[in-house]
C-alpha positions as CSV (number, residue, x, y, z in Angstrom):
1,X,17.1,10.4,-32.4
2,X,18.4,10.9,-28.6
3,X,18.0,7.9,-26.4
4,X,16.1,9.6,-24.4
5,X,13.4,10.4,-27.0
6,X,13.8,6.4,-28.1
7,X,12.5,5.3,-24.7
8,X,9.7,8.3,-24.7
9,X,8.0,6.9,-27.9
10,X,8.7,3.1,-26.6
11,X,6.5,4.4,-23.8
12,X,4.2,5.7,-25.6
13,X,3.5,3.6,-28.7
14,X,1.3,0.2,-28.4
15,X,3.3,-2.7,-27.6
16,X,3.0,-5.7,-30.3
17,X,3.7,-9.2,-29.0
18,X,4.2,-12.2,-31.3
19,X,4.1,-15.9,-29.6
20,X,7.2,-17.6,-28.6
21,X,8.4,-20.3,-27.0
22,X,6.7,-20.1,-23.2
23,X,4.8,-16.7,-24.2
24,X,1.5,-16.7,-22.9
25,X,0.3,-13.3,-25.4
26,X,-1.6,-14.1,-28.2
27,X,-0.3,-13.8,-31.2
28,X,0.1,-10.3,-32.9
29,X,-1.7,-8.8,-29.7
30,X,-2.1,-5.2,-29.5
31,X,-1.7,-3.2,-25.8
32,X,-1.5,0.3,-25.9
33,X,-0.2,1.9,-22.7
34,X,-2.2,3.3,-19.6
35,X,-3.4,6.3,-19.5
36,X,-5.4,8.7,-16.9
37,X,-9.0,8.5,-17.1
38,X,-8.8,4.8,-18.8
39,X,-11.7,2.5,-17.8
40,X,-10.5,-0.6,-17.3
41,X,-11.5,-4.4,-15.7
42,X,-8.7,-5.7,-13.6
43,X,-7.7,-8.2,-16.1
44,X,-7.0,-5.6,-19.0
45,X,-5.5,-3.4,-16.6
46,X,-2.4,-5.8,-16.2
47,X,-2.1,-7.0,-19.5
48,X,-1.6,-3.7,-20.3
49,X,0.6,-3.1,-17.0
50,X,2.9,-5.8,-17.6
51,X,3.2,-5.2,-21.8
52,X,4.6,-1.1,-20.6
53,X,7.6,-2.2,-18.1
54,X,8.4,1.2,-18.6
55,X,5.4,2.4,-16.5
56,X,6.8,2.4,-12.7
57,X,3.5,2.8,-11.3
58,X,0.0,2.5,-11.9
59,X,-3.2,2.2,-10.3
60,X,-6.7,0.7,-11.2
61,X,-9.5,2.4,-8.6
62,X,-13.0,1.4,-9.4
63,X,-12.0,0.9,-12.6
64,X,-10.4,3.9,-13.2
65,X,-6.6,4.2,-14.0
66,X,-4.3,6.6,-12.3
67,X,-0.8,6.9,-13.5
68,X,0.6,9.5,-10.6
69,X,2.9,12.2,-11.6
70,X,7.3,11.9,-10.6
71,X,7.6,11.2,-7.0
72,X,9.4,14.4,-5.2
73,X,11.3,14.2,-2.1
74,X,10.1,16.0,0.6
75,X,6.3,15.3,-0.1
76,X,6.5,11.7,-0.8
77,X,9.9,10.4,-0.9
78,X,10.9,11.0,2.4
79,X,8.0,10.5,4.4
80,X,7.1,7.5,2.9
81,X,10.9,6.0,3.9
82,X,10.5,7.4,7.4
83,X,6.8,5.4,7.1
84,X,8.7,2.0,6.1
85,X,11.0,2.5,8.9
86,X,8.7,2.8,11.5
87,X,6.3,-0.2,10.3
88,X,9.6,-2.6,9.5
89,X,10.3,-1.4,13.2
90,X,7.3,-3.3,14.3
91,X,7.6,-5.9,11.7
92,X,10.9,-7.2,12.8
93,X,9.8,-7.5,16.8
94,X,6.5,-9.4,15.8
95,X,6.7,-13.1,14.1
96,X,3.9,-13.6,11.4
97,X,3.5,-10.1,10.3
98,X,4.7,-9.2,6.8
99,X,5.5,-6.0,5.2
100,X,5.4,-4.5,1.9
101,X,6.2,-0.9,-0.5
102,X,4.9,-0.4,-3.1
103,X,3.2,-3.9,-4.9
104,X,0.1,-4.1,-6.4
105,X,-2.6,-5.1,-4.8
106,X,-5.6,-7.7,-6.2
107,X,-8.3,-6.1,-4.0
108,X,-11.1,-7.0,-6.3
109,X,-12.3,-7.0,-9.9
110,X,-12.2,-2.9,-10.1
111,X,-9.3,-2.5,-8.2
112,X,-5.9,-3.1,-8.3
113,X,-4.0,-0.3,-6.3
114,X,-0.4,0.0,-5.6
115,X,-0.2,1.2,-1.7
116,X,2.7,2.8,-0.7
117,X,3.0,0.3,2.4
118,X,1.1,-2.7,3.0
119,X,1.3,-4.4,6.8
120,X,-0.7,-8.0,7.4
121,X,-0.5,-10.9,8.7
122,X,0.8,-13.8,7.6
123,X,-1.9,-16.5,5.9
124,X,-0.3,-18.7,8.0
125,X,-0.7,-17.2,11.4
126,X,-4.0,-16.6,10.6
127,X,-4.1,-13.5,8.5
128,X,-6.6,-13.2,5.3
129,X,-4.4,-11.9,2.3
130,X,-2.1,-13.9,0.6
131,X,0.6,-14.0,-2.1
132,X,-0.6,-15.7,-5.8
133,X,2.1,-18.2,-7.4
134,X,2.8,-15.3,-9.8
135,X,3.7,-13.0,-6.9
136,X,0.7,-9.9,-6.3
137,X,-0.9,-9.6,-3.5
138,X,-5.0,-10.9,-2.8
139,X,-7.5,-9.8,-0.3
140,X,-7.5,-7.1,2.5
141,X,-4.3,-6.5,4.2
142,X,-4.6,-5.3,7.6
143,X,-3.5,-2.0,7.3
144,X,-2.3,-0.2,4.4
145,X,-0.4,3.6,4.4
146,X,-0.6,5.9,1.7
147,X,1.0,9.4,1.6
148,X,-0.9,12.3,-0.1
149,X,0.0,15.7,-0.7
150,X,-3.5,16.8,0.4
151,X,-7.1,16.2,1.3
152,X,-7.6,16.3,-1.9
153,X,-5.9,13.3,-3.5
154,X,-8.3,10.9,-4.6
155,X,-6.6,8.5,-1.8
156,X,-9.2,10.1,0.4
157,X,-12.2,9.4,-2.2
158,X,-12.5,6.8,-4.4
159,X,-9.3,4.7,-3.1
160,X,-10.6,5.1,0.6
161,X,-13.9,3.8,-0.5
162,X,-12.6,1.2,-2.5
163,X,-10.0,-0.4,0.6
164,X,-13.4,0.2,3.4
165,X,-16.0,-1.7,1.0
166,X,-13.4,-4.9,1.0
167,X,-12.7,-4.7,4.5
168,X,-9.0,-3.2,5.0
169,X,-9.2,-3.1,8.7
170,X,-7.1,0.0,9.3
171,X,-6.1,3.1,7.3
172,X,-3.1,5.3,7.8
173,X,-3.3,8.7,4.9
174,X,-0.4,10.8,5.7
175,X,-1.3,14.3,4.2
176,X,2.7,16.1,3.9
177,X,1.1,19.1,2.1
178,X,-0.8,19.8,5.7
179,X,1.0,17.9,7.9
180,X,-2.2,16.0,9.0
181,X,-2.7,12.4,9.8
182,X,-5.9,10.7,9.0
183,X,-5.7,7.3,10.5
184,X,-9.1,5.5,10.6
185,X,-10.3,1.4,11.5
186,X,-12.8,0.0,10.1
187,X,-16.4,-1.2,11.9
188,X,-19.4,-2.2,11.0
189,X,-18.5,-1.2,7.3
190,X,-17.5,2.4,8.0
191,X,-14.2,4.0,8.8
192,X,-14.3,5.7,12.4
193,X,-11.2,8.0,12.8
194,X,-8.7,6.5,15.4
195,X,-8.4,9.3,18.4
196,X,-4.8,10.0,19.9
197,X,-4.3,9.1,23.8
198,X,-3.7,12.1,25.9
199,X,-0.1,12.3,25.1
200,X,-1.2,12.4,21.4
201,X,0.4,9.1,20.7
202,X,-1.9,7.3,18.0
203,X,-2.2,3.4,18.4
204,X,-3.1,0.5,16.5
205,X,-6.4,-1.5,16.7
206,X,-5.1,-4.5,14.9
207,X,-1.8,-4.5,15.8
208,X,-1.5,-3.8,19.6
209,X,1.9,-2.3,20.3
210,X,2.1,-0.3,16.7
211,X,1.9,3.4,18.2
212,X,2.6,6.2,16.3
213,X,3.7,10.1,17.2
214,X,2.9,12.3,14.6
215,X,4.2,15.5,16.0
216,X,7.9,13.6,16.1
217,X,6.5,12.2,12.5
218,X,5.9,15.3,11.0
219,X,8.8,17.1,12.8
220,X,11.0,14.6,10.6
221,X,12.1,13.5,14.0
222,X,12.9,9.6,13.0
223,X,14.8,8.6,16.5
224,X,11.9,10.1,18.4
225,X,9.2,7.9,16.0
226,X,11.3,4.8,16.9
227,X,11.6,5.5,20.2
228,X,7.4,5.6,20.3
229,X,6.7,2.5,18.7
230,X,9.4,0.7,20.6
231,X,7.6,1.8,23.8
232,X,4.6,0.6,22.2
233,X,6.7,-3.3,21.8
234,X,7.4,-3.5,25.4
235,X,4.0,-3.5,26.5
236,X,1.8,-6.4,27.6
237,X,-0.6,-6.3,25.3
238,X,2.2,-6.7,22.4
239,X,3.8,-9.8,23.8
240,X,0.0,-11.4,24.4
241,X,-0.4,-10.7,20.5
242,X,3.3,-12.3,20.0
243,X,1.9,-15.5,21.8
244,X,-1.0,-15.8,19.9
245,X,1.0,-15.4,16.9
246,X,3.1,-17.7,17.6
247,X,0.3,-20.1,18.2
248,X,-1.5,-19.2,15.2
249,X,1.8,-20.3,13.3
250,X,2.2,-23.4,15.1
251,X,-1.3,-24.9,14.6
């Protein structure tokens, strides 16, 4: 048997644990890997999560688990670096705001998505989610950025739903198939689509300073992305955030 055929039917095959020293499995416990379409709580969704290492990526929306397909480059891979570019951009000129790709989120007890960027503040300058002693993510982050290949992903459905009912205060869907942004803020427990300026530049309601082109976006034009939000840093209304920030952190 090829190697590759050895790590195909490790993927595939329930995993047996047996107790050790430290091991927190109980004994002889049986986890068979996650499959599309499986109904799941949270808690049984990362058992069987962390028993399948070999699983990169996995999602639990209302209680439904979605294993996505390979990652290509030009419909995910690359926009979603350009994406962590931009927001570690802003992330690096404003204390107290946190970034993340890719981590699973504990949004609530039928959810546990994996957002291809999370941005939020800091618990500690005054922001609501918060990192667990065992390292995953809790509560609403301010604004979280996922890339589909179209309006028809179920990142527009069920996932959008999901992030507006817990009270994610913006989302950013980048649709690469049609080039189309979708970035909406939440209020008054609907999501109202964010409308560009005149110039077509796209701004943040949370994060004053965070603008966003998405003709230079889309165009694959990084320099000209940076250059926007940068613009978007030397404003007033980013350094009044950076003092409260800052105050935030000191109290």
């Amino acid at each position: 048997m090829t190697q590759e055929a050895v790590q195909t039917v490790e993927q595939t095959q329930p995993v047996r644990f047996i107790n050790g020293a430290g091991s927190s499995q109980p004994s002889g416990a049986f986890y068979p890997p996650l499959e599309n379409g499986d109904r799941l709580t949270r808690v049984e969704f990362e058992r069987r999560y962390n028993a399948h290492p070999a699983i990169k990526k996995a999602e639990l929306i209302e209680g439904v688990v979605y294993v996505p397909s390979p990652v290509r480059v030009q419909r995910h891979g690359e926009p979603h670096s350009h994406s962590i570019i931009w927001l570690g951009t802003y992330c690096a000129a404003t204390p107290g705001i946190r970034i993340s790709d890719n981590s699973s989120l504990r949004l609530d007890l039928d959810n546990m998505p994996q957002p291809d960027v999370c941005l939020w503040i800091d618990q500690g300058y005054g922001g609501r989610a918060y990192i667990t002693e065992d390292d995953y993510l809790v509560g609403a982050p301010e604004l979280i950025v996922e890339i589909a290949a179209s309006s028809a992903s179920y990142d527009l459905y069920d996932k959008r739903n999901a992030y507006r009912r817990n009270g994610v205060l913006e989302y950013l869907v980048l649709l690469t198939t049609e080039q189309r942004t979708i970035w909406e803020r939440w209020h008054e427990g609907q999501y109202i689509e964010i409308q560009p300026a005149a110039n077509g530049i796209l701004r943040s309601t949370v994060f004053p300073g965070l603008w966003f082109d998405p003709t230079r976006f889309w165009a694959g034009d990084l320099a000209g992305l940076l250059a926007v939000v940068q613009q978007g840093l030397n404003t007033p209304v980013h350094a009044e955030f950076v003092q409260r920030l800052s105050i935030a952190g000191r109290s």
